[in-house]
C-alpha positions as CSV (number, residue, x, y, z in Angstrom):
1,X,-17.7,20.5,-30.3
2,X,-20.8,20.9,-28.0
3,X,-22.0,17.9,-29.2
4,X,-19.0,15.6,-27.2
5,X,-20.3,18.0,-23.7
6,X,-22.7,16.9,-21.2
7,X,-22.4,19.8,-18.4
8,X,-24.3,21.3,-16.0
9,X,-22.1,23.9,-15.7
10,X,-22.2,26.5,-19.1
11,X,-18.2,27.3,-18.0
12,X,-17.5,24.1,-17.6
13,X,-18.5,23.7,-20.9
14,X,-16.8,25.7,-22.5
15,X,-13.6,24.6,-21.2
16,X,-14.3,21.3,-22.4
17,X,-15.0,22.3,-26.0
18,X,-12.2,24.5,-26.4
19,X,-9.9,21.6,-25.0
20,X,-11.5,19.3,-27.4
21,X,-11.1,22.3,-30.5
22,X,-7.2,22.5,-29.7
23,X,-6.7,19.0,-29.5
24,X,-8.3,18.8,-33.2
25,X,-6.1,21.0,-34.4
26,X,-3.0,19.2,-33.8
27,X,-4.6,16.1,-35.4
28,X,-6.4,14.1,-32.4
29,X,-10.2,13.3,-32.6
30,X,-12.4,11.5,-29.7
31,X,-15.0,8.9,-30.9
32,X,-18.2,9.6,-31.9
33,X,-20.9,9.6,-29.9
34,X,-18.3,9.9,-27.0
35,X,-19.3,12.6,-24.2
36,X,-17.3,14.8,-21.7
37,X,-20.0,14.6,-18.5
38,X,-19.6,17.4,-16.0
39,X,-21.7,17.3,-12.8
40,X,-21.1,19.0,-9.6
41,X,-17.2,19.4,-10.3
42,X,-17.3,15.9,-11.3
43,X,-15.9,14.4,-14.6
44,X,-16.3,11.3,-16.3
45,X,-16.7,10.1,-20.3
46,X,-19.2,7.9,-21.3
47,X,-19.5,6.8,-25.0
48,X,-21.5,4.7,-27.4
49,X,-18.6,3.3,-29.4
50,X,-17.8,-0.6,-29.1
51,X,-15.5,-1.8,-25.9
52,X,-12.0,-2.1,-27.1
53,X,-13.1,-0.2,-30.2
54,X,-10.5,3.5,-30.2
55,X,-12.1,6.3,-28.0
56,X,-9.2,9.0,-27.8
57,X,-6.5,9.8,-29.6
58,X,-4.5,12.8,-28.0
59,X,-1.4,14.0,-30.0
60,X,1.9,14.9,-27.9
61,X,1.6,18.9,-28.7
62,X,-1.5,19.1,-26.5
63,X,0.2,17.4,-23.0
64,X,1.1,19.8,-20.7
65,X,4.7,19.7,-19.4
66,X,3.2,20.4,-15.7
67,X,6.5,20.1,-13.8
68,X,8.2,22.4,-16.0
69,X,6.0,25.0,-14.8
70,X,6.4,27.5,-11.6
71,X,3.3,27.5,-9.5
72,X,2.1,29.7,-6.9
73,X,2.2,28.1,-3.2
74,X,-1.6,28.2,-2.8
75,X,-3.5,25.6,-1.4
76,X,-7.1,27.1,-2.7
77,X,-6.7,27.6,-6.5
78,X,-3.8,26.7,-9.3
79,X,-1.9,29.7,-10.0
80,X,0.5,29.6,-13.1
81,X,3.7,31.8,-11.7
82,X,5.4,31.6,-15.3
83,X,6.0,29.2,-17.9
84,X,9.0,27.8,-20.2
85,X,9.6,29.6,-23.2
86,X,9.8,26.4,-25.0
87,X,6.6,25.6,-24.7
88,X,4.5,25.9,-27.4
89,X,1.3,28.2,-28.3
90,X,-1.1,24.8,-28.0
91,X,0.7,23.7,-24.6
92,X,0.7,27.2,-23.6
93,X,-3.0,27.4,-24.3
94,X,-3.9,24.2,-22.9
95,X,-1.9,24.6,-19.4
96,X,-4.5,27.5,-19.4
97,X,-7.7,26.1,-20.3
98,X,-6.8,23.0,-17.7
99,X,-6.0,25.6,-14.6
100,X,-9.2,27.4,-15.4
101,X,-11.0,23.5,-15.6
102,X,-9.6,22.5,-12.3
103,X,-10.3,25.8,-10.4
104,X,-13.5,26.4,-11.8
105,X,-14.5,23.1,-10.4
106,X,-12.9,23.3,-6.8
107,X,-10.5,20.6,-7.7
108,X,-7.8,21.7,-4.8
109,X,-10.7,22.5,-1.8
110,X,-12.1,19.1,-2.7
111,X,-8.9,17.3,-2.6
112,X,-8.3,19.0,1.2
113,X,-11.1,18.3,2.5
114,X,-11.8,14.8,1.1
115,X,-8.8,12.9,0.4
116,X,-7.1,11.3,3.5
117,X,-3.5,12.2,2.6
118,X,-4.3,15.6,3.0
119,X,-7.4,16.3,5.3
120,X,-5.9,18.2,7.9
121,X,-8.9,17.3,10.6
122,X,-8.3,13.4,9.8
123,X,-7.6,11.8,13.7
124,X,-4.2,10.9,14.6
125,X,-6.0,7.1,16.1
126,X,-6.6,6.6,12.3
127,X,-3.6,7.8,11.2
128,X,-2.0,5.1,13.4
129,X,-4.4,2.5,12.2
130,X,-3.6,3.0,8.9
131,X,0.1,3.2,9.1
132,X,0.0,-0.3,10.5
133,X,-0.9,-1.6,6.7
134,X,0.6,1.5,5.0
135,X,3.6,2.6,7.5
136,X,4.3,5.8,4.9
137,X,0.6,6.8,5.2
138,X,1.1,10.6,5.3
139,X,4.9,10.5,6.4
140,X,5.9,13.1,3.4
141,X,4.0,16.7,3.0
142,X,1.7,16.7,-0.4
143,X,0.1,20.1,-1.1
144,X,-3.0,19.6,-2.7
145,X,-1.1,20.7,-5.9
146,X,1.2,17.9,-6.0
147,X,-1.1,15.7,-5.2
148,X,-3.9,16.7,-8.2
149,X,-1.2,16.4,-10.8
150,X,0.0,13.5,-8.7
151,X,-3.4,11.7,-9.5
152,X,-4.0,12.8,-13.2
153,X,-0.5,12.9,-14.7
154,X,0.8,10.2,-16.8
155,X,4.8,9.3,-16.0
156,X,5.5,9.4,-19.8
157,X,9.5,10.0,-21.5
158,X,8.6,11.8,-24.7
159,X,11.7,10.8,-26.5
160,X,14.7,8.7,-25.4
161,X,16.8,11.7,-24.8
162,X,14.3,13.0,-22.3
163,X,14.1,11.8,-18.6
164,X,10.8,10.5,-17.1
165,X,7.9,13.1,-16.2
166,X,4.6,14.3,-15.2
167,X,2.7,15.1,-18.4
168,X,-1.2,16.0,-17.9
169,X,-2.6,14.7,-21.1
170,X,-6.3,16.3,-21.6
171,X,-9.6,14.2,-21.5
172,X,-7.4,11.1,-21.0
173,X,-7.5,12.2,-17.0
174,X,-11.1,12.7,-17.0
175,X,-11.2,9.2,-16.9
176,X,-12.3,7.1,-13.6
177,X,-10.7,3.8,-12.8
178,X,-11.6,0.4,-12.9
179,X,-9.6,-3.0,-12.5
180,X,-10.9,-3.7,-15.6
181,X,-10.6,-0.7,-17.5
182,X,-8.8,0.6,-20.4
183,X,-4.8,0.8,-20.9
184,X,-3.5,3.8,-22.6
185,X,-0.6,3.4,-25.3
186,X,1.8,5.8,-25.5
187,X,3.6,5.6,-29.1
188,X,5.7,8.3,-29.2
189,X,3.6,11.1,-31.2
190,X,0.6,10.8,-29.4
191,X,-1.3,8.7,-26.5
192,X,-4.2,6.3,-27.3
193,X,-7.0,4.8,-25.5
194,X,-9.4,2.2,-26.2
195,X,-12.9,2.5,-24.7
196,X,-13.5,0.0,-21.6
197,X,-17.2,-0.3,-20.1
198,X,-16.7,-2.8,-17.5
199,X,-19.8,-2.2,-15.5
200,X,-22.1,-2.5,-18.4
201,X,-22.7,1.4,-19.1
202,X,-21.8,4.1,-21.4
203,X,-19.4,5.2,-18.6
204,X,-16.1,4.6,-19.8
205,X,-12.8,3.3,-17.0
206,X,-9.0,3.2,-17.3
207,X,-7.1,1.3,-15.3
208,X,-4.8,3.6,-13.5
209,X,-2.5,0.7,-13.0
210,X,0.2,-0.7,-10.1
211,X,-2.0,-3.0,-9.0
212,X,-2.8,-1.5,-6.1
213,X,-4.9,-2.9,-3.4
214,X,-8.6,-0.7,-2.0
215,X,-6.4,1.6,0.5
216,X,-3.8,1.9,-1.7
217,X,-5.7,3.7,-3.9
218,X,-7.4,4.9,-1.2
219,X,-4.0,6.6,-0.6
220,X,-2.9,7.3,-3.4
221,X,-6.1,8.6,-5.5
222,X,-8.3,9.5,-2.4
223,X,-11.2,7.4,-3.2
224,X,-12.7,3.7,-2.3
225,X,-11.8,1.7,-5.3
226,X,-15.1,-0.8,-5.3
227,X,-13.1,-2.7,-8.3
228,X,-10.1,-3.9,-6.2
229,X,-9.6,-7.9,-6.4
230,X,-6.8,-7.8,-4.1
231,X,-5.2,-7.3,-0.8
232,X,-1.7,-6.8,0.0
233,X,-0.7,-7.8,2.9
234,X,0.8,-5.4,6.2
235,X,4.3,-5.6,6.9
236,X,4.0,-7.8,9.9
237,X,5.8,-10.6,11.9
238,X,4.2,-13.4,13.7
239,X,4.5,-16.6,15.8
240,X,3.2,-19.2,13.8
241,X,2.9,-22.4,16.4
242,X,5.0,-25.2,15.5
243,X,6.7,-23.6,12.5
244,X,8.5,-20.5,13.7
245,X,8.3,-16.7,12.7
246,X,6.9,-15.2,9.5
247,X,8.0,-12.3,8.4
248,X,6.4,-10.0,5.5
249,X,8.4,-7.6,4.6
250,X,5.9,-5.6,2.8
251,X,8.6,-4.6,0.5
252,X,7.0,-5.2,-3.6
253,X,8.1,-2.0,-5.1
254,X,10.7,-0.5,-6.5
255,X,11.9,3.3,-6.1
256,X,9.3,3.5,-9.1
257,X,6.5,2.4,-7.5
258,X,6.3,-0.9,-10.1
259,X,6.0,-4.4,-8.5
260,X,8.8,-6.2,-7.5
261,X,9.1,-10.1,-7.9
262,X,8.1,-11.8,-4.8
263,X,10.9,-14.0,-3.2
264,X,10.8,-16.0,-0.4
265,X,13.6,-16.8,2.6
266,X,13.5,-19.9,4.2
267,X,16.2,-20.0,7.6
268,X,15.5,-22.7,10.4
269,X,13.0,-21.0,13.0
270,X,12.1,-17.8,10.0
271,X,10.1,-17.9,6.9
272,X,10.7,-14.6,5.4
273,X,8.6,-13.3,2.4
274,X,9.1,-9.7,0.9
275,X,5.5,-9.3,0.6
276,X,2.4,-10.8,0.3
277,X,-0.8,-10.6,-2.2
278,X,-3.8,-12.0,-1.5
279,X,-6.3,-12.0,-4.2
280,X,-9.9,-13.4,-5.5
281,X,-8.9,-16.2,-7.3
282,X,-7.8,-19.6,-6.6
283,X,-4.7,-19.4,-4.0
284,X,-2.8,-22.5,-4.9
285,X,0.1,-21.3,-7.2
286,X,0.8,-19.1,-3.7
287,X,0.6,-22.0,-1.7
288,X,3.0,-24.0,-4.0
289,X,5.2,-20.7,-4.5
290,X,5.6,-21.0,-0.6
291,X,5.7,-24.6,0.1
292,X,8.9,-24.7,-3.4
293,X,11.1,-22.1,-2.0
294,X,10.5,-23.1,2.0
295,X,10.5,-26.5,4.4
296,X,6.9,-26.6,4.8
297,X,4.3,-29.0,3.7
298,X,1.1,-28.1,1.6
299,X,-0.9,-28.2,4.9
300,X,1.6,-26.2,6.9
301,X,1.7,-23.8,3.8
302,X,-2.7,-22.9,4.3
303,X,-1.8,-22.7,7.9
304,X,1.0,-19.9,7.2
305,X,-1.1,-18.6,5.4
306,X,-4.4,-18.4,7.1
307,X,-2.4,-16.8,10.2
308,X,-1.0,-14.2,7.7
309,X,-5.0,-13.6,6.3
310,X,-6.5,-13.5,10.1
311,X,-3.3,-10.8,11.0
312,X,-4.5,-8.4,8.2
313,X,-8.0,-8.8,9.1
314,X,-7.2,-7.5,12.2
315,X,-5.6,-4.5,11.3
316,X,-8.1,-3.9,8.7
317,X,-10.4,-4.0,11.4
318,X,-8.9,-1.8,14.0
319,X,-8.6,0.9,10.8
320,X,-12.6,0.5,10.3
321,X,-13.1,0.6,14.4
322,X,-11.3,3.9,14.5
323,X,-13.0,5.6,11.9
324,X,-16.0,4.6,13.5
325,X,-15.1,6.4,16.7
326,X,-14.8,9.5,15.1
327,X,-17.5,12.2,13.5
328,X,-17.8,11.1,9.9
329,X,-16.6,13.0,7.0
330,X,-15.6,12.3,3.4
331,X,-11.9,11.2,4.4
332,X,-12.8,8.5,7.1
333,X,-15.7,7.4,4.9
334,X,-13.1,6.7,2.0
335,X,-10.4,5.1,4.4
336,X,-13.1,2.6,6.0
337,X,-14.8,1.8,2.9
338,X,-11.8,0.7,1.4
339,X,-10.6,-1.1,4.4
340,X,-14.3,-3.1,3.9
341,X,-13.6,-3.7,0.4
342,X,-9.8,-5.7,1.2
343,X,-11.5,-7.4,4.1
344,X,-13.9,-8.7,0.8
345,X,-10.7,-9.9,-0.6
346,X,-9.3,-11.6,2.7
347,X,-12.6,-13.6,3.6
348,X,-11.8,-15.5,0.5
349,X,-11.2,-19.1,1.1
């Protein structure tokens, strides 16, 4: 199995190959001339097989049931409290092997110190700037815990008598994101994954989905998405001079976290939209989706509209300007990067 591992850590390595050796035995197989890259605590896959060509096939006995799990309260290193009996030796095994995977490379340090849900030493000014695009930005406690398996859990239900839940499936998660990168299928005895090089490398990407916007995932993941195409707009209202108020919601999710069809309110004096996208490519099916469902002409529709883009540039601004004021570390590095990148997105035409 040393042949799939690329490590600069001999642990790390291990790990790896024994993960890769248990998910063999239940049947599942990685491509050849696929590698598992470990460097500094950092994983990614690269491999030499064909884009949409199969890269991982990872049979159900090898996920780990992680919320069916007790874990120890600490904030410094994954601590397995017990375990269901009903779990199996290969889960049992592999819930062991991942622990020792993430520990081993400071997974639950890095996360406090680097990702802006949880650095404790992030400025309440940021805070506030952020919550004025994201207004639940850090309004419910994560421990680092949650938020790992959070960030590298699939929301999978492995039969239809079973509800919805977090299943860490091995090497899958070792995958970065990318816009354009891979989507896993999940068909009910195992989870598959074509390989997706969208920047031109051996480095392979999923697409971690939602279509989240550069401080979403910023959010969310704890890291500046430089693949982001979109921007979604601020829950905001403003005066818009001879039309009235506009009101975005800022409300395209369900309890789920999956998007929501836009709709649009129209009221003498209000236009009302429940939230807003903007995006890279050409803006006139928005403009007509606005301009069907409301009393405005074409040209009143880009002036909406270029109000609502010059609002979010502003709060995307005051984010970046209040980062800047502070002493730089990882966190406001990652929140004003990605601010940059939807300000990419806004100066759009």
């Amino acid at each position: 199995m040393m042949r799939f591992i690329d490590s600069d850590d001999a642990l790390v390595a291990d790990l790896l190959a024994s993960t890769l050796e248990l998910i063999a035995e239940v049947g599942g197989w990685v491509a050849p001339g696929t590698r598992l890259i470990s460097r500094e605590g950092q994983l990614s896959v690269s491999s030499q097989t064909e884009t949409g060509s199969p890269l991982f096939h990872i049979p159900r006995e090898s996920f780990v049931r992680v919320d069916e799990v007790t874990w120890d309260a600490s904030h410094e290193r994954l601590e397995v409290l017990s375990a269901p009996d009903h779990f199996g030796d290969i889960e049992m095994e592999m819930l062991y092997l991942q622990v020792a995977l993430h520990n081993h490379t400071q997974k639950l340090p890095w996360l406090t110190t680097s990702h802006p849900w949880l650095a404790t030493g992030l400025p309440q000014p940021v805070i506030n700037a952020v919550r004025q695009v994201l207004p639940t930005f850090r309004k419910t406690d994560m421990s680092a815990k949650d938020t790992l398996w959070a960030n590298r859990c699939f929301k999978i239900s492995l039969d239809s008598d079973s509800p919805v839940q977090r299943l860490l499936i091995p090497l899958v998660d070792l995958l970065n994101h990318h816009s354009q990168g891979a989507t896993g299928s999940w068909v009910g005895s195992a989870f598959d994954v074509p390989a997706s090089k969208p920047f031109g490398t051996d480095e392979c990407f999923l697409n971690y989905g939602m279509d989240r916007d550069a401080l979403e995932m910023a959010a969310v993941y704890g890291f500046a998405d430089s693949s982001s195409t979109i921007a979604n707009s601020a829950p905001l209202t403003i005066e818009v001079p001879n039309i009235g108020l506009l009101r975005v919601l800022g409300d395209g999710r369900d309890s789920t976290g999956m998007n929501l069809r836009q709709t649009v309110v129209s009221t003498p004096g209000q236009i009302t939209l429940s939230h807003w996208t903007f995006t890279q490519e050409d803006s006139g099916n928005a403009y007509q989706l606005l301009t069907e469902n409301s009393r405005l002409s074409k040209s009143e529709a880009i002036d909406v509209i270029d109000m609502l883009r010059e609002s979010n540039i502003q709060l995307l601004q005051e984010i970046i300007n209040s980062c800047e004021l502070q002493e730089q570390d990882e966190s406001l590095r990652i929140l004003s990067d990605s601010a940059r990148m939807n300000l990419l997105v806004l100066a759009q035409p």
